[in-house]
C-alpha positions as CSV (number, residue, x, y, z in Angstrom):
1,X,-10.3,-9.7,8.8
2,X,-13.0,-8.6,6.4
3,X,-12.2,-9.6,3.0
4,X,-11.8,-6.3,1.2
5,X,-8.9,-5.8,4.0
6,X,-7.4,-9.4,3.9
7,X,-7.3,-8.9,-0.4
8,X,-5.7,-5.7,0.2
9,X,-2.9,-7.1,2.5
10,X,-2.1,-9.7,0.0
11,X,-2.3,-7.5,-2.9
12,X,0.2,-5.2,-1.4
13,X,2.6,-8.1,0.2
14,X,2.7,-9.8,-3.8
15,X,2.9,-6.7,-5.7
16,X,6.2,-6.1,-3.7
17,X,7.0,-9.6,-4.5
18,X,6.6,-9.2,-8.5
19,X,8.5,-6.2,-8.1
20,X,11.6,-8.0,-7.0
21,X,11.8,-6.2,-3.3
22,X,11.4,-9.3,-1.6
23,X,12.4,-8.0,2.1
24,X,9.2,-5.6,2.5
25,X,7.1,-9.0,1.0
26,X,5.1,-12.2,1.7
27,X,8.5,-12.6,4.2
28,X,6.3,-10.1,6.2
29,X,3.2,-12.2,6.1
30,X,4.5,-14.3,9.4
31,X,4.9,-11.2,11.3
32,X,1.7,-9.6,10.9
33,X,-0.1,-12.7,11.4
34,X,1.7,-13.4,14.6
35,X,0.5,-9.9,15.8
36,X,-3.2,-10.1,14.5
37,X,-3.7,-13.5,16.6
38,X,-2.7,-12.2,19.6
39,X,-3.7,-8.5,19.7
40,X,-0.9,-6.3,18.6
41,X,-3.1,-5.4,15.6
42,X,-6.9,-5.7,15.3
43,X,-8.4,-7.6,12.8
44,X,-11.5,-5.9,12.5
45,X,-10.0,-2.4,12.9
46,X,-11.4,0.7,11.4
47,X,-9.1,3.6,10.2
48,X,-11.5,6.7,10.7
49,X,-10.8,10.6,9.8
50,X,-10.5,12.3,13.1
51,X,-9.3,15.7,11.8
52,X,-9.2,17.6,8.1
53,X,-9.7,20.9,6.3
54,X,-10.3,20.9,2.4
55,X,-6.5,20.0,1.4
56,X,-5.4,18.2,5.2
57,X,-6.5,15.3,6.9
58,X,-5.7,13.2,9.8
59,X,-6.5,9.3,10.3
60,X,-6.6,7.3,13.3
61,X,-5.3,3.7,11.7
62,X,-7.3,1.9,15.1
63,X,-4.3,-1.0,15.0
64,X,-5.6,-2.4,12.0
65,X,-3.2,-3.5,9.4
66,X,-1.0,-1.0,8.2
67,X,-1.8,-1.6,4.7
68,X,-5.6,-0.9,5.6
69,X,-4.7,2.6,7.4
70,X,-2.6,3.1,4.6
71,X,-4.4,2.9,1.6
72,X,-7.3,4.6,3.4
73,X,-5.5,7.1,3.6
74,X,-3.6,8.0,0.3
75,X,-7.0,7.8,-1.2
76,X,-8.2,10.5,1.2
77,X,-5.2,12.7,0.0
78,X,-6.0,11.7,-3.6
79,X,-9.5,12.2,-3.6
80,X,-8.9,15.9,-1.7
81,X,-6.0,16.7,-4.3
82,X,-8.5,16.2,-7.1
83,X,-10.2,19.4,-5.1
84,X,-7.7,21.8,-4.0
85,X,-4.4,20.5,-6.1
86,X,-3.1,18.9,-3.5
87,X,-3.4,17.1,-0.3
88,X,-1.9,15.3,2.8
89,X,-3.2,12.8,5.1
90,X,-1.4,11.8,8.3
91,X,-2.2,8.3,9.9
92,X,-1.7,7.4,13.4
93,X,-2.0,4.5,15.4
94,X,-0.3,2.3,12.7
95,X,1.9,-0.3,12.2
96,X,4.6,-1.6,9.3
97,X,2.6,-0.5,6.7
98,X,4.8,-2.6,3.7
99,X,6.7,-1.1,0.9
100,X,6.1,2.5,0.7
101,X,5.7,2.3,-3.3
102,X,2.5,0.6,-3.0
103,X,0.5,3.2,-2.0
104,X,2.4,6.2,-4.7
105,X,1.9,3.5,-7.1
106,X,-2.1,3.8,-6.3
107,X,-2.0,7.4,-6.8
108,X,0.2,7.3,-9.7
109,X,-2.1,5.1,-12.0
110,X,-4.6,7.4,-11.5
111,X,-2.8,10.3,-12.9
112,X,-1.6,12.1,-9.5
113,X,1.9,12.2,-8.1
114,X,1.5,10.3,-4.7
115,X,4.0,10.8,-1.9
116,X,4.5,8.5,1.3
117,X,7.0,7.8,3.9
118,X,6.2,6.6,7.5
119,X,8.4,6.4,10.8
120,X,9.7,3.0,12.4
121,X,11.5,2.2,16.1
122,X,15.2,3.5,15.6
123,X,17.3,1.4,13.6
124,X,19.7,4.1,12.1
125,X,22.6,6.5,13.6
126,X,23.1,9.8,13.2
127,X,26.2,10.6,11.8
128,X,28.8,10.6,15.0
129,X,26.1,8.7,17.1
130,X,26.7,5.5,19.3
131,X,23.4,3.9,18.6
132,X,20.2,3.9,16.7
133,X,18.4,7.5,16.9
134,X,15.7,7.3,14.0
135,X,14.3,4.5,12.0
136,X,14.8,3.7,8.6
137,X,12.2,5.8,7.7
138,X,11.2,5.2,4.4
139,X,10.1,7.6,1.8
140,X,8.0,6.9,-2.0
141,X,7.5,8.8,-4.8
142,X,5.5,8.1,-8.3
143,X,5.0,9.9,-10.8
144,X,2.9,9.3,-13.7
145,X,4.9,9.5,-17.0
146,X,2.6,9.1,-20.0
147,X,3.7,5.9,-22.4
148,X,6.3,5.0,-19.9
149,X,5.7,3.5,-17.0
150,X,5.1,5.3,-13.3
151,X,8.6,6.8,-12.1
152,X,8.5,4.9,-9.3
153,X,11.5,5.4,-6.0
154,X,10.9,3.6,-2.6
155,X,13.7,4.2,-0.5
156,X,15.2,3.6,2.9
157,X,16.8,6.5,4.7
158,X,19.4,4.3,5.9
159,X,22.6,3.3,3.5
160,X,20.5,-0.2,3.2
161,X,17.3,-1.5,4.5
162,X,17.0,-3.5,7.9
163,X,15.6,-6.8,6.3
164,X,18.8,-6.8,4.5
165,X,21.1,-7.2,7.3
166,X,19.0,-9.5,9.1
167,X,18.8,-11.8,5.8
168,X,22.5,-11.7,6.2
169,X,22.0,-12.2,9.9
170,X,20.0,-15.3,8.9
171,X,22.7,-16.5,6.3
172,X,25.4,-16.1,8.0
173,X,27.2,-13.7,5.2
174,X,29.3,-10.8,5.6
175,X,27.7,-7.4,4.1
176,X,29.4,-4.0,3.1
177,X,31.1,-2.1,5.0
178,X,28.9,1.1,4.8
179,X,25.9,-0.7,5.9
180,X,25.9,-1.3,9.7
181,X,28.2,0.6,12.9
182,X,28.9,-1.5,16.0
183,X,28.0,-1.3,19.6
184,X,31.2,0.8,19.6
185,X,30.2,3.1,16.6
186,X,32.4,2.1,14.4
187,X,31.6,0.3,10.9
188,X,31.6,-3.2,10.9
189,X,31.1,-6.2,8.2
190,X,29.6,-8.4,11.0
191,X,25.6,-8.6,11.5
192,X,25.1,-11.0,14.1
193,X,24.6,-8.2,16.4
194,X,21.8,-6.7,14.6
195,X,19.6,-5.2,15.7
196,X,20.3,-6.3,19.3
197,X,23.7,-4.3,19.0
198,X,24.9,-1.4,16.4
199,X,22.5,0.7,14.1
200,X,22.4,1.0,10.6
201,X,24.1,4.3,8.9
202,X,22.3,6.5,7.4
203,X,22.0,6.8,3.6
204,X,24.4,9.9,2.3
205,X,25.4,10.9,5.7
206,X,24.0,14.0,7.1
207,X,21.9,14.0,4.1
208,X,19.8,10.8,4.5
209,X,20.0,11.6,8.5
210,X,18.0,15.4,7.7
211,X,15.5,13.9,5.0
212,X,14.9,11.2,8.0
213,X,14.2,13.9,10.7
214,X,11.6,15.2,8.4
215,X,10.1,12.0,7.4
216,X,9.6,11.9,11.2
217,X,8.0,15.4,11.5
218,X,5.5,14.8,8.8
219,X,5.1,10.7,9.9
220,X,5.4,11.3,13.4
221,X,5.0,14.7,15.6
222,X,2.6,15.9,13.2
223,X,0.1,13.2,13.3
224,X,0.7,12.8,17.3
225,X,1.8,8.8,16.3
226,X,4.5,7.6,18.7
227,X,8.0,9.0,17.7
228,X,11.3,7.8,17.8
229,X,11.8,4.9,20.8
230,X,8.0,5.5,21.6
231,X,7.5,3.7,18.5
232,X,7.1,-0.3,19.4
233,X,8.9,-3.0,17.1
234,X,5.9,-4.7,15.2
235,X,9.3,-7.1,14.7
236,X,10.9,-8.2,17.9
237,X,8.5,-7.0,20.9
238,X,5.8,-9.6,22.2
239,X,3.2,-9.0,19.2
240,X,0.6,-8.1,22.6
241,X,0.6,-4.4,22.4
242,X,-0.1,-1.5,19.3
243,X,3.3,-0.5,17.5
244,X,1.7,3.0,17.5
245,X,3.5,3.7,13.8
246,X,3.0,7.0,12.0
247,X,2.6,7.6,8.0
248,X,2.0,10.8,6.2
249,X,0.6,10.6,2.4
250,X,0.7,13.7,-0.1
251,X,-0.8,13.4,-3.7
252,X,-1.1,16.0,-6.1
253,X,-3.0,16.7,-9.3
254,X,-1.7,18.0,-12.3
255,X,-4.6,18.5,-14.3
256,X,-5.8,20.9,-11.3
257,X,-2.5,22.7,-11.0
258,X,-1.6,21.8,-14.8
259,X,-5.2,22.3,-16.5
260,X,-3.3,22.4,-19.7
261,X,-2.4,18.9,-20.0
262,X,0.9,18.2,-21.1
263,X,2.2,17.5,-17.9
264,X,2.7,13.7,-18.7
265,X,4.2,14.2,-21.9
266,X,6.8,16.9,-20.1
267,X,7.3,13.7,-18.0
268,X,7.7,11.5,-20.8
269,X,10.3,14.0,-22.6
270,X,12.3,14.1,-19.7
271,X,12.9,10.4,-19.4
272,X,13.4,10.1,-23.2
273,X,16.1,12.8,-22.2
274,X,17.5,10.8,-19.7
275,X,17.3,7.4,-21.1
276,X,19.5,9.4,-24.5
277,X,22.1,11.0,-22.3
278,X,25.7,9.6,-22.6
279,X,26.8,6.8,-20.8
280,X,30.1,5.9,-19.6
281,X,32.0,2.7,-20.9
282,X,30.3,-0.8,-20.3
283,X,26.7,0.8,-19.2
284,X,24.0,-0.6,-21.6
285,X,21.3,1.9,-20.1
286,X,19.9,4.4,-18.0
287,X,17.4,4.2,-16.3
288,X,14.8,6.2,-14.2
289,X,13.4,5.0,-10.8
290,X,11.3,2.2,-10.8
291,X,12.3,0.8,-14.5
292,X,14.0,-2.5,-12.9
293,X,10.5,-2.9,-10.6
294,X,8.5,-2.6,-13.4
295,X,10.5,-5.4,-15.5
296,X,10.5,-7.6,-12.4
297,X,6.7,-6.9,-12.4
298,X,6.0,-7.8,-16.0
299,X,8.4,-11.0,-16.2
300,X,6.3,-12.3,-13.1
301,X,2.9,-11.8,-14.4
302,X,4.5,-14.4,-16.6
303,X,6.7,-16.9,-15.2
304,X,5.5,-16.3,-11.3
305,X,8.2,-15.5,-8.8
306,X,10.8,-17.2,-7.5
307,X,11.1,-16.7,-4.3
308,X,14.2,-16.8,-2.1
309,X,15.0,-19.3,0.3
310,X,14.0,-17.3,3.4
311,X,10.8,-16.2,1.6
312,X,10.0,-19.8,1.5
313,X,11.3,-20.2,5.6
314,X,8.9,-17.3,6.3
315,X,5.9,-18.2,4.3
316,X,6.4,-21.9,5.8
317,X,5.9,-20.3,9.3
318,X,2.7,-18.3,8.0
319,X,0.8,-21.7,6.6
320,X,2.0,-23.2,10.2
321,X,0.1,-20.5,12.0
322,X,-2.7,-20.4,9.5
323,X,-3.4,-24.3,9.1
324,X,-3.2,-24.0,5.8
325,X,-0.8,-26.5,4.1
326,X,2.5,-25.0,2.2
327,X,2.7,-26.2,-1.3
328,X,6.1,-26.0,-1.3
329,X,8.5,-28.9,-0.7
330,X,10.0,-28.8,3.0
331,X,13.9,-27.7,1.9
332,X,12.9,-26.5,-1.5
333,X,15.1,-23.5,-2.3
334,X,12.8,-21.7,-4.1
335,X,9.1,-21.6,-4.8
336,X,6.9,-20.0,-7.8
């Protein structure tokens, strides 16, 4: 890869790292290496504007990394929204573009309120469903917030994200109850089906299964990216072909629509508000979206990051199919 794109992939896979989300991390690094050696993404891929207007755009990702796609285009929204407001960007011909904060995180520390999601293979029932009929779909906001820190949600539309169940998978663990349904629809506490067998539920019911269907509208159909089974697994399939993924990316400007100014300390009045409200016996705090990230984030600019054992599995397998040697003990449960 060029090196501007190969810093960018590792800035994105460590940031999620420090941040404590250590499923949508380095873990990944494997996976996408697997599918840049042997053509499922291109190394030297492009991501180009195929389509826009003054607050719209549309990228073609060319199989390139989803990171590079990505961040191509949230800038293009970013750089628009400092024009008109506000902006979207669509990106097709994609692939697992990481942890969906990443890229509202670039907008936010800039000053704009960035917006992502993307679409994904189906993972995730609809309430009532048999199987899988959308992926976990996940959606980002940040918001910038003055003093504090960048309100900061990345969320799966399922009840918990894939990686999870598979790490359990992996383990051999139980998990919750609410988390996965069967091959016969019915919740179960067993993973070693998935993803072969059952689906995950979707977060909130009907609620996380609607905001899904529009993540796929904006990620997917509007972008003309692969929908629903169309979408390959940049996971499971043979690593040979294009996934085909879909992202859409909104920022917005408050000093355009805001000229006045005060929009961050509005923001920071409201968290002040929420971080004074009353809390019920035994809570020490409230907090806002992204305030446990952040803490992660600032303890391992410190003290590194531990990493969990199948961090340390996965990264193993990356320095096999690298060359490069692992600096960490063969066994060792944990590496910083």
């Amino acid at each position: 890869m060029e090196e501007e794109d190969a810093v960018l992939g590792a800035d994105v896979l460590a940031t999620t790292d420090a941040w404590g989300v250590f499923t949508h991390g380095t873990k990944s690094l494997a996976g996408y290496l697997r599918r840049l050696r042997i053509g499922g993404m291109r190394p030297k891929g492009r991501p180009t504007v195929v389509a826009e207007g003054g607050a719209w755009g549309i990228v073609d990702g060319d199989s390139s990394l989803g990171m590079v796609a990505s961040a191509f285009a949230m800038r293009l929204a970013m750089a628009k929204a400092r024009q008109q407001g506000i902006a979207y960007v669509g990106v097709r011909n994609s692939c697992h573009f990481g942890a969906a904060g990443y890229y509202t995180w670039l907008a936010a520390r800039e000053g704009l309120i960035g917006i992502s999601m993307a679409n994904d293979i189906p993972s995730v029932a609809a309430p009532g469903s048999r199987g899988a009929v959308l992926g976990s779909n996940p959606l980002s906001y940040a918001i910038p917030a003055g003093r504090h820190r960048p309100m900061l949600l990345d969320m799966s539309t399922a009840t918990v994200a894939g990686g999870k169940v598979y790490a359990a998978r992996t383990r051999g663990e139980r998990i919750p109850g609410n988390w996965l349904i069967g091959g016969d629809g019915r919740p179960t506490t067993d993973p070693s089906g998935y993803p072969e067998t059952g689906a995950l539920m979707p977060a909130a019911g009907h609620k996380g299964y609607g905001i899904s269907l529009l993540i796929e509208t904006l990620s997917g159909v509007l972008t003309g990216a692969s929908t629903t089974w169309r979408v390959g697994s940049w996971m499971w399939d043979d690593g040979r072909s294009p996934t085909g993924h879909g992202a859409a990316f909104l920022a917005i400007d408050p000093r355009v629509i805001a000229p006045s100014g005060d929009f961050e300390r509005k923001v920071e009045a409201l968290i002040d508000e929420l971080h004074a409200s009353p809390r019920a016996d035994g809570v020490d705090r409230l907090l806002v979206p992204g305030e446990m990230e952040w803490e992660h984030f600032d303890r391992a600019m410190v003290q590194g990051i531990e990493l969990p054992p199948d961090v340390v599995a996965n990264l193993e397998k990356a320095a096999s199919l690298s060359g490069v040697q692992f600096p960490c003990p063969a066994g060792g449960a944990s590496a910083t």
